[in-house]
Each structure stands twice: as C-alpha cells, then as structure tokens.
C-alpha positions as CSV (number, residue, x, y, z in Angstrom):
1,X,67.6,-35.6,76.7
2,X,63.8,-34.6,75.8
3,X,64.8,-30.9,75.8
4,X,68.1,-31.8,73.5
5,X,64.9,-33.4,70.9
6,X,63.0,-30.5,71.5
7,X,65.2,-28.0,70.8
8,X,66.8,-29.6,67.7
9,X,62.9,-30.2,65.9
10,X,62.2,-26.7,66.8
11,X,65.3,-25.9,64.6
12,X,64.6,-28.0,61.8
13,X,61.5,-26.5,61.8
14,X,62.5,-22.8,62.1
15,X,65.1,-23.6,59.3
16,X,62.5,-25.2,56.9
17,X,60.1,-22.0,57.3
18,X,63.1,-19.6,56.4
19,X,63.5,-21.8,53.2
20,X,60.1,-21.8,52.6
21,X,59.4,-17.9,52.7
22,X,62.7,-17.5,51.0
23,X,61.9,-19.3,48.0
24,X,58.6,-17.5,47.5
25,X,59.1,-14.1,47.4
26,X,59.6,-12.6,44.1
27,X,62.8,-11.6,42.9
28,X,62.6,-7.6,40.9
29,X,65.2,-7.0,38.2
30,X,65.5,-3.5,37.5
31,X,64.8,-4.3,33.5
32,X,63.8,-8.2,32.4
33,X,67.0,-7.3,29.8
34,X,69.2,-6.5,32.5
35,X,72.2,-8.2,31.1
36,X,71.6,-6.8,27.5
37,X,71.2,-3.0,28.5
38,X,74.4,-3.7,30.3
39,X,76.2,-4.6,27.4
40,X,75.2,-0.8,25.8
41,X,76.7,1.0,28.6
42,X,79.6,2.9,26.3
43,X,76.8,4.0,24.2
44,X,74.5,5.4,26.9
45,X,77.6,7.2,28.3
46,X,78.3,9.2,24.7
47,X,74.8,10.1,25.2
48,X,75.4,11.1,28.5
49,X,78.0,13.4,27.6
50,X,76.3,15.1,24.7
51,X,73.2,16.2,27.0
52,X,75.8,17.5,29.3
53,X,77.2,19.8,26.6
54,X,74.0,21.3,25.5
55,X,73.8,24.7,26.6
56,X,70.4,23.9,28.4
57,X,68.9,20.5,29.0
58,X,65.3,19.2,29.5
59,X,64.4,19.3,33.3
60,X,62.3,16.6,34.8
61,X,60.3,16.6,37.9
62,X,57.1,15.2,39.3
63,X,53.5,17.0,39.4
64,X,50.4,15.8,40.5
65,X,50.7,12.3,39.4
66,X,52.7,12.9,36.4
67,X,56.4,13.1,35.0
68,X,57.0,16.6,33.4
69,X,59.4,17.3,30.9
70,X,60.7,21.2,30.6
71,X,63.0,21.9,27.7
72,X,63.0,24.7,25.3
73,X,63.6,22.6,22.0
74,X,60.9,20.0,22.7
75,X,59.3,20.4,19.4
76,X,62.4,19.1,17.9
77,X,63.7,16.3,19.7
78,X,63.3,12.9,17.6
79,X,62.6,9.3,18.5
80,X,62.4,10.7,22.5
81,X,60.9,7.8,25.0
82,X,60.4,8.7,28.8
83,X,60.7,5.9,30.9
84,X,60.1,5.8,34.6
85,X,61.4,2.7,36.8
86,X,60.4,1.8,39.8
87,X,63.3,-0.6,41.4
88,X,61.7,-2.1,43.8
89,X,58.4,-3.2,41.9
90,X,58.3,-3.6,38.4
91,X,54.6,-3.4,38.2
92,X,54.9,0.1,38.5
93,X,57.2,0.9,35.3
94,X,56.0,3.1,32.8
95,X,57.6,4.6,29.6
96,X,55.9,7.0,27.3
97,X,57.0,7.7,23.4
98,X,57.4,11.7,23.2
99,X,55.8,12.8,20.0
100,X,56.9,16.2,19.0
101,X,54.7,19.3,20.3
102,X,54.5,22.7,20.6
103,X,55.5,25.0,24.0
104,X,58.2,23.9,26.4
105,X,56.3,21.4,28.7
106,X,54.7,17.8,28.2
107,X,53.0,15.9,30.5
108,X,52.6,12.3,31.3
109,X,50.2,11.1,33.8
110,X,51.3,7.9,35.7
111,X,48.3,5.7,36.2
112,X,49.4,3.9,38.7
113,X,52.1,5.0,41.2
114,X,53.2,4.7,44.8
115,X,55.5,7.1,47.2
116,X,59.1,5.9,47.1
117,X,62.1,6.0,44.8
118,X,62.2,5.9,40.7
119,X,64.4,6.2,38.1
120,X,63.5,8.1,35.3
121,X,65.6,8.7,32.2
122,X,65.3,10.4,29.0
123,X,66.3,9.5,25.6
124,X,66.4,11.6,22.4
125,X,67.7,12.4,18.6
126,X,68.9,15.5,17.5
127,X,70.2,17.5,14.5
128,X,72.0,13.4,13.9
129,X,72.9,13.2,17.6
130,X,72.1,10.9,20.5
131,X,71.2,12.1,23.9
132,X,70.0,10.5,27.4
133,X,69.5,12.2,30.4
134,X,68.5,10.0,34.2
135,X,67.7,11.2,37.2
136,X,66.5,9.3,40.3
137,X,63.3,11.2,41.8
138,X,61.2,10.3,44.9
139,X,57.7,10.6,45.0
C-alpha cells in the first residue's frame, strides 16, 4: 500500500514538472503578423512568377557573415527589402532596405547570427512590376 502512495505522488509530481517547463518556454512565430502575411499569399505568388520569368534573377548566398545579393540590374530595382528569418529564434531576424547602387553585388553584414537554417527572401519593383524571390540557406 506504501509503494501504491509512493508511486502515485511521484506521478503527480513528474506530471506537474512537465506542465511547469511546458508552460515556460517560449513559443517562435515565424513573423509576429503571421496570420496577415498569410492572407497576401496570391500576391506573393504573382511575384513569384514574375522573378521566375526574368531571363536572369538576383542570386543570394552567404559570405563571411553577410547576405549577398548578385544581379545584373541592381541599380534599378525599386522599393527592394532583404529580409533574413531565422525560424527557430526570432531574435536573430534581420531585413535590410536595398537602396539602389552601382555594380552587380551588395552586401549586408548580419550582426548577429548563429549556424543553422534561415529563410531569406527578396522583394522588389520594376519597370511597374512586382517581384519576390525566397530561398532557405543554412549557415
């Protein structure tokens, strides 16, 4: 009978400590306006599909602690933003405003950064037309 008591306060016990670290770790959203970026998902696809008819497309890869962009029209893309996600910490999103420069590179240094997986997209005007390009790199 002692053992039965035991055993079951042991369980209450181990159940109460699962609840307890449950409850205080933190729960990461990919975007705090998860549900309204959602809702513009048509759009972003049209965007999609007019980068993927461009004859060449801006190329994005990692370099010494920073996001590269390569693209032979960078000078006249419009209202471009560069944002890097990282989905499992939040803390470690970045996104950059692209302001129109000569050469075919641009450079942006992440300040803080860790190994793992990120999402990094693209948007962009130009000549009237919307484009948005997302790739998933790993650091």
């Amino acid at each position: 009978m002692k053992w039965i008591v035991v055993a079951f306060a042991l369980f209450i016990i181990f159940i109460v400590t699962l609840l307890v670290v449950g409850t205080q770790g933190e729960l990461g959203l990919v975007s705090k306006n998860y549900y309204a970026e959602e809702l513009k998902h048509s759009e972003k696809m049209t965007q999609q599909e007019n980068a993927q008819a461009l004859a060449v497309q801006p190329q994005l890869k990692f370099k010494d602690h920073s996001i590269v962009i390569a693209y032979s029209d960078l000078s006249s893309m419009e209202n471009a933003k560069l944002v890097v996600l990282r989905p499992s910490d939040s803390r470690l999103d970045h996104a950059f405003n692209i302001s129109a420069v000569a050469g075919d590179n641009q450079s942006f240094e992440l300040k803080f950064w860790e190994p793992g997986l990120y999402r990094v997209s693209l948007t962009w005007t130009m000549t009237g037309k919307d484009y948005f390009i997302e790739k998933l790199m790993v650091l």
